[in-house]
ZAMARGU-4260 file (C-alpha; in steps of 0.2 Angstrom, whole numbers, plus 5000, padded with zeros to 4 digits):
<rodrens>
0) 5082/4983/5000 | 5091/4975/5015 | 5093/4955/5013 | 5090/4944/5030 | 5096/4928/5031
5) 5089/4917/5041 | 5084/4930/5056 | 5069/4925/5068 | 5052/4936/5068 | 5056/4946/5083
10) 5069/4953/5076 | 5063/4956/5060 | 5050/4965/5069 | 5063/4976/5080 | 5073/4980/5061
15) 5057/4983/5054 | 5051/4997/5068 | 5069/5005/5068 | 5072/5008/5052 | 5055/5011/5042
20) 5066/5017/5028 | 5072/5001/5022 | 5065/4986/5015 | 5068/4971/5021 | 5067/4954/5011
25) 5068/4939/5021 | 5077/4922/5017 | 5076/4906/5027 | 5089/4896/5020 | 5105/4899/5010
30) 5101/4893/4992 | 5085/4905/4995 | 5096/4919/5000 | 5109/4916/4985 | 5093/4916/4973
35) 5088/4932/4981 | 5105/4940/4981 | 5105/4936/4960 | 5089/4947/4957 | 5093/4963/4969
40) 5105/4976/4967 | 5120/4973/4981 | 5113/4981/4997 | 5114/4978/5014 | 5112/4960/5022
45) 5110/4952/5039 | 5118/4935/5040 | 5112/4924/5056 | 5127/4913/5058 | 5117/4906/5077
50) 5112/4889/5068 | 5117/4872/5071 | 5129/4870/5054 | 5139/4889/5051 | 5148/4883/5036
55) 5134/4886/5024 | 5131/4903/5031 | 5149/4906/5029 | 5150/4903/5012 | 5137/4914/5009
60) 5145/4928/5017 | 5157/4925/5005 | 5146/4923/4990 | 5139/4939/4995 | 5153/4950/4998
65) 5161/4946/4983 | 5145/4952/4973 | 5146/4966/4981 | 5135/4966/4996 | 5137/4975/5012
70) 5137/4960/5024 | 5135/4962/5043 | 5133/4941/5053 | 5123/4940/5069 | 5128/4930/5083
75) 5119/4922/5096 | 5132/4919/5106 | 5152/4928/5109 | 5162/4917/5096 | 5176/4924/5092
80) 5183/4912/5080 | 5166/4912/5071 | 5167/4931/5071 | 5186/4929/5064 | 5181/4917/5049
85) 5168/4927/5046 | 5179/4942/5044 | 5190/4933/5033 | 5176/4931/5021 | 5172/4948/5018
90) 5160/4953/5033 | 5159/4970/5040 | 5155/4968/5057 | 5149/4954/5071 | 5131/4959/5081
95) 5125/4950/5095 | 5106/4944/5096 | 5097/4950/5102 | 5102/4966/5094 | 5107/4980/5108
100) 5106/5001/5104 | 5124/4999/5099 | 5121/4986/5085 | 5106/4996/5080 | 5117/5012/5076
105) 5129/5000/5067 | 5115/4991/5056 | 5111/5011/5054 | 5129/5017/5048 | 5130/5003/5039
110) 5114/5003/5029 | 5117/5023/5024 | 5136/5018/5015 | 5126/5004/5008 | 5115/5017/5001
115) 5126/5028/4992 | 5136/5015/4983 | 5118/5010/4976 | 5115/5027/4971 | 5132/5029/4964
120) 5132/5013/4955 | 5114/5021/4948 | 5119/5037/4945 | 5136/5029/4932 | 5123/5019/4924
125) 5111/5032/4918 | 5126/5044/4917 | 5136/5031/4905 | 5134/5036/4886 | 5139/5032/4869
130) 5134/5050/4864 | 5149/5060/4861 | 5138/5074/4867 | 5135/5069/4884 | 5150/5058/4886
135) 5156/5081/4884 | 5143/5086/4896 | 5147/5074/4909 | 5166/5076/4910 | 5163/5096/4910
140) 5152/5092/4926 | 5165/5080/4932 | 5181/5091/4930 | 5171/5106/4938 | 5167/5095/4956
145) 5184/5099/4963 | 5181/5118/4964 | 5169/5128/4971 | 5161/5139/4956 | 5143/5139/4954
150) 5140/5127/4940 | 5124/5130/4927 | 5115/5113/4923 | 5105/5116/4906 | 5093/5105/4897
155) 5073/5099/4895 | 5064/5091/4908 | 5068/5072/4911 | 5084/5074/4904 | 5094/5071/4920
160) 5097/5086/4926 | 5095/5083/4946 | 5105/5066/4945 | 5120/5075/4938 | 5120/5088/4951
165) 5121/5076/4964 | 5134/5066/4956 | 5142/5082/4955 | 5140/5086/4974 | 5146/5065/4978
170) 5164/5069/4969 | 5167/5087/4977 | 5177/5090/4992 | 5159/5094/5001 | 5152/5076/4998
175) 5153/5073/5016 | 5139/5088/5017 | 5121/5088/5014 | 5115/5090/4997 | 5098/5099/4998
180) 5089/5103/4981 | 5074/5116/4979 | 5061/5118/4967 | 5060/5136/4962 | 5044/5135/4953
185) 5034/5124/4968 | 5030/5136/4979 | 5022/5158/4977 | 5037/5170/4979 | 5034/5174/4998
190) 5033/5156/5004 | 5050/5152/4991 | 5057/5166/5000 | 5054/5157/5019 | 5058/5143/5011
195) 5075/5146/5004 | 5082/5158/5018 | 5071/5154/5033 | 5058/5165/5042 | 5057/5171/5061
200) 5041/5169/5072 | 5029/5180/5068 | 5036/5185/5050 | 5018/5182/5041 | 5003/5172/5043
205) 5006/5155/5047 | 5024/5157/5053 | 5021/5151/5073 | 5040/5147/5075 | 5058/5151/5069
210) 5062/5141/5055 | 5079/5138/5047 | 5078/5139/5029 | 5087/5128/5013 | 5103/5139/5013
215) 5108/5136/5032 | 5104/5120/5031 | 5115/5116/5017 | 5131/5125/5025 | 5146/5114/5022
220) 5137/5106/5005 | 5128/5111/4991 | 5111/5120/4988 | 5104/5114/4971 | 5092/5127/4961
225) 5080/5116/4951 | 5072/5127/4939 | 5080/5142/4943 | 5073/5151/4928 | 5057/5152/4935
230) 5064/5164/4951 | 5056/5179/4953 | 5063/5196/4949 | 5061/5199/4969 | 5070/5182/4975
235) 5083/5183/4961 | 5090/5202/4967 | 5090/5191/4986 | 5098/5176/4977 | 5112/5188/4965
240) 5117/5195/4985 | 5119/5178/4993 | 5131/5172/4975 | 5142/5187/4980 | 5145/5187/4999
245) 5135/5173/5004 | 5126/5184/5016 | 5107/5184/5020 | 5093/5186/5032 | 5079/5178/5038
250) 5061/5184/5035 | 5057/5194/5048 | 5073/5198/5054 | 5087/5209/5053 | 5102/5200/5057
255) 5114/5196/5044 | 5119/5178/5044 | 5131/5168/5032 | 5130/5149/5026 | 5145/5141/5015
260) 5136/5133/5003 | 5139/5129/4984 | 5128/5135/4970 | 5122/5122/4957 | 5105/5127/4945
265) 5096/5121/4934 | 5084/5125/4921 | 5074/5120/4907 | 5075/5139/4898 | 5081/5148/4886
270) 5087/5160/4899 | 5097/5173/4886 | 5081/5175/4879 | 5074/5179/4895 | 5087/5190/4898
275) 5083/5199/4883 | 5065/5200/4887 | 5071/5206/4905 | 5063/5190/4915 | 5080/5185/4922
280) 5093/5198/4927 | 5108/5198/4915 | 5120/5199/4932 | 5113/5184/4941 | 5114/5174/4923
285) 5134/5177/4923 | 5137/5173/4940 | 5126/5157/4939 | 5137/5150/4922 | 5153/5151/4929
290) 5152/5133/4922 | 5140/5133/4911 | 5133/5112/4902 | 5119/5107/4892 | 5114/5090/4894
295) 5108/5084/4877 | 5089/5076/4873 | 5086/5060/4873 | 5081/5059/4853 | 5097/5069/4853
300) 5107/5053/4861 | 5098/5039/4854 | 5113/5027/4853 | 5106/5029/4870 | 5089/5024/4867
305) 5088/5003/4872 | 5102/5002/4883 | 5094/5015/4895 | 5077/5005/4892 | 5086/4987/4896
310) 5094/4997/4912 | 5079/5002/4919 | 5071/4986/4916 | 5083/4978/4924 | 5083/4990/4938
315) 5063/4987/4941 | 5064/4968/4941 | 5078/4970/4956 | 5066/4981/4965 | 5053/4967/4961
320) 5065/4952/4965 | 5060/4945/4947 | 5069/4941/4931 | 5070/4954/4919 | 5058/4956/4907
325) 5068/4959/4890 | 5065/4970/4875 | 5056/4962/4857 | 5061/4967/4843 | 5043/4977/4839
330) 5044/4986/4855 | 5066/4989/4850 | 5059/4999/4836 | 5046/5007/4843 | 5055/5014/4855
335) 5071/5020/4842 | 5056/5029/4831 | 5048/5040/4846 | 5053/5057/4849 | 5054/5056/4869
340) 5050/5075/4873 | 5050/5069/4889 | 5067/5061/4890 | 5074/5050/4902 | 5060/5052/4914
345) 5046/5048/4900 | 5056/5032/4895 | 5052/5024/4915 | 5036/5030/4915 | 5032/5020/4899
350) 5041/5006/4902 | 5035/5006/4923 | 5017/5005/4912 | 5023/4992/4901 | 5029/4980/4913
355) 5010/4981/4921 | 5001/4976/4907 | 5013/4965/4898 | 5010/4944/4902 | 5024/4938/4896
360) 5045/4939/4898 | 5048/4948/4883 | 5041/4966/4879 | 5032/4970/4861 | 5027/4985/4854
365) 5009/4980/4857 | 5012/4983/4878 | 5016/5002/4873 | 5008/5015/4874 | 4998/5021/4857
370) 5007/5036/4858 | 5022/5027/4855 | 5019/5013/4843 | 5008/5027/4831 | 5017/5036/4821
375) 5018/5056/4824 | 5004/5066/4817 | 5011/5079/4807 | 5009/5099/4811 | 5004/5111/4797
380) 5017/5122/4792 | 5020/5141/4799 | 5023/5152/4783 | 5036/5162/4787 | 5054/5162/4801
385) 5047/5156/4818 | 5059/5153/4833 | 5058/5136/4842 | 5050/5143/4857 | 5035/5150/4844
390) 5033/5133/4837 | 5032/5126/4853 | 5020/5138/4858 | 5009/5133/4843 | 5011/5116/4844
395) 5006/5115/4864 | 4989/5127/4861 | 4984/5114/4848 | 4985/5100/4859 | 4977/5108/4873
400) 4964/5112/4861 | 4959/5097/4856 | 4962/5086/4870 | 4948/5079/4884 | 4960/5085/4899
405) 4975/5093/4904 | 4982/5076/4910 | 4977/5069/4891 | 4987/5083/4884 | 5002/5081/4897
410) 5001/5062/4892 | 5000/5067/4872 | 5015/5079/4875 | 5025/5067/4885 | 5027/5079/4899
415) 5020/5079/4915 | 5006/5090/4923 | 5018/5102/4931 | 5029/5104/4916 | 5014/5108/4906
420) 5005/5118/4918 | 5023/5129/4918 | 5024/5130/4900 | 5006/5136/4898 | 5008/5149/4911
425) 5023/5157/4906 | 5017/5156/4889 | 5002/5162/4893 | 4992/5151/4883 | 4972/5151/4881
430) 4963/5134/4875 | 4956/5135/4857 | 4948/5123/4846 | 4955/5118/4831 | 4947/5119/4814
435) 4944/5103/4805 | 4957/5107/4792 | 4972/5105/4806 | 4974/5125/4806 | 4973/5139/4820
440) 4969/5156/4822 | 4982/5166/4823 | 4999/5167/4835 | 5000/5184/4845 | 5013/5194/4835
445) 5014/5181/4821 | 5004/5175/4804 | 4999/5156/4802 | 4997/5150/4784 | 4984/5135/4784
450) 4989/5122/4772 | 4979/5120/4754 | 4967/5110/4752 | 4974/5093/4748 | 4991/5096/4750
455) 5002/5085/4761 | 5006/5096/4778 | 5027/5097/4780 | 5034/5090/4798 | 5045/5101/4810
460) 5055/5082/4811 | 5072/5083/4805
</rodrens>
């Protein structure tokens, strides 16, 4: 968001078709600025000095710069000792009105640093833990930013993954280059191919034009993976060549070209096991891990649990320009009991849901969702040694088995519909019903022991 303060319609209007990216919030009066400034993150703001009394606007831009905020004045007229006060109370720059090309590239410049200190103030907050498991994880990543080796980010979905590899990119010597990140499993092999190292004219159906691909255009910066357990055998041979030479072609083309790019994946996986079951070559795996962190769940971290949910409620009232709604004790609880296989990311989506429904200032358990305040149904025990991708297995084909829709089962399992829809192919699940009893037919491979009659069924909780 970008603050104006006292800045006529036309020019609000100009702002507003120039830069359609950013949203502005008008304020016509100091005390309605200052009140504004309270409830947003620090940003950027446009400061109209051109009034009749400067001295409250002055003090503003001081009021603002100390909190933080990127503050640019606008003069009506060349005032060189306004411009000068102004500077002296934490301004940035002085623009004419109206605004000229010039003061448009500056508002530009200036809004992008504005940006990325919001970012970075973000990325601390959700990074900052009293886990001593990822306070490790984060000061592995840190420590590795300096160099160039590819770094391996490991961890389930909604765990943070993609925020720590552009925090990781921010404090390395290529932070002044571009930061592109690729989903591995979005796109069928051929078009992931185009996508990743370009294609020329002509190179299949569909391709009119020469297009440069992910790894040129990340030259100078990095080139982050997303997912990269779900690379094809086809793309990872391509990908294990550009890792040792950083050589490649485009589709359709024969000559060689080479892009200066870091490496950082990702991957939700167990990628030794597909090593051993000869999904993922064993030489990529080693040349992806040079540095090699698992960032940790969040039921793993749930010293974590309300601070994260009283950061993103604070974040949303900002984004809002309201007060923030605060945590009850019903809902504290609620939350500290849930399992949260969706991590971080299934935290804001309840609490994004919450804040719709709840009426009042304080958040209870009853503005959650069932599946949060309900206590976990528990599984019927597998007889026998299972690994935790088998239970998974099992405990995913039950809840599509029984569930109205694949969004009602993604919902259930606190993942969304392309993590499911992941899971379910490479597992290679079929939808079965259920008996009455709460046991299945039999796992491919393995035996399932349905409960006796009346007995209590044991919980995979620990």
């Amino acid at each position: 968001m970008a603050l104006l303060v006292d800045v006529d319609a036309d020019e609000q209007e100009n702002l507003e078709q120039n830069f359609p990216t950013i949203s502005f919030t008008a304020a016509h009066g100091v005390a309605r600025a200052a009140a504004l400034a309270e409830t947003h993150a620090p940003s950027l703001a446009l400061v109209n000095l051109g009034v009749e009394d400067p001295e409250p606007g002055l003090g503003l831009v001081h009021k603002l710069t100390s909190a933080g905020w990127r503050v640019l004045v606008l003069l009506s007229e060349r005032d060189t000792d306004l411009a000068f006060r102004a500077g002296q109370r934490g301004a940035r720059d002085c623009l004419s009105v109206p605004l000229t090309p010039a003061g448009m590239g500056k508002i530009k410049n200036h809004g992008a640093a504005a940006a990325q200190v919001e970012q970075q103030v973000e990325a601390a907050a959700m990074l900052e833990s009293a886990s001593p498991s990822m306070r490790s994880a984060v000061d592995v990543v840190l420590k590795s930013a300096k160099s160039d080796a590819p770094v391996l980010i490991r961890g389930e979905s909604g765990t943070g993954k993609s925020l720590l590899a552009a925090e990781l990119h921010r404090l390395s010597p290529r932070a002044a280059g571009p930061f592109v990140e690729v989903s591995c499993p979005a796109l069928p092999e051929h078009l992931l191919a185009a996508e990743l190292f370009g294609h020329a004219r002509g190179a299949f159906t569909g391709a009119v034009r020469d297009r440069v691909g992910r790894v040129e255009t990340a030259d100078g910066g990095t080139l982050f993976l997303d997912e990269i357990g779900d690379l094809s055998p086809g793309l990872q041979v391509q990908l294990l060549r550009f890792l040792q030479d950083h050589s490649f072609e485009r589709l359709g083309e024969s000559r060689t070209r080479r892009s200066n790019v870091r490496i950082v994946a990702a991957t939700n996986r167990d990628l030794e096991a597909d090593v051993a079951a000869g999904r993922f070559r064993l030489d990529l795996y080693y040349r992806l891990g040079v540095v090699d962190v698992r960032i940790p769940s969040l039921r793993e971290r749930s010293e974590d649990i309300l601070r994260l949910a009283e950061h993103i409620l604070v974040q949303k009232a900002r984004a809002e320009g309201s007060e923030p709604r605060k945590l009850g004790e019903s809902a504290k609880s609620a939350l500290l009991a849930h399992r949260w296989p969706g991590n971080v990311r299934e935290l804001e989506n309840e609490l994004s849901r919450a804040l719709v429904l709840c009426s009042g200032q304080v958040l209870e358990a009853s503005d959650l969702s069932e599946r949060i305040v309900t206590p976990e149904r528990k599984v019927p025990f597998l007889g026998g040694h299972f690994s935790l991708d088998e239970i998974e297995r099992e405990h995913i084909e039950r809840v599509l088995s029984r569930s109205r829709s694949f969004e009602a089962a993604a919902a259930e399992l606190g993942i969304d519909d392309s993590t499911l829809w992941r899971k379910r192919k490479r597992m290679r699940l079929s939808v079965r019903k259920v008996n009455g009893n709460g046991s299945s037919t039999r796992l491919a491979g393995a035996r399932v022991n349905s409960p006796a009659p009346n007995a209590p069924a044991p919980s995979y909780r620990r």
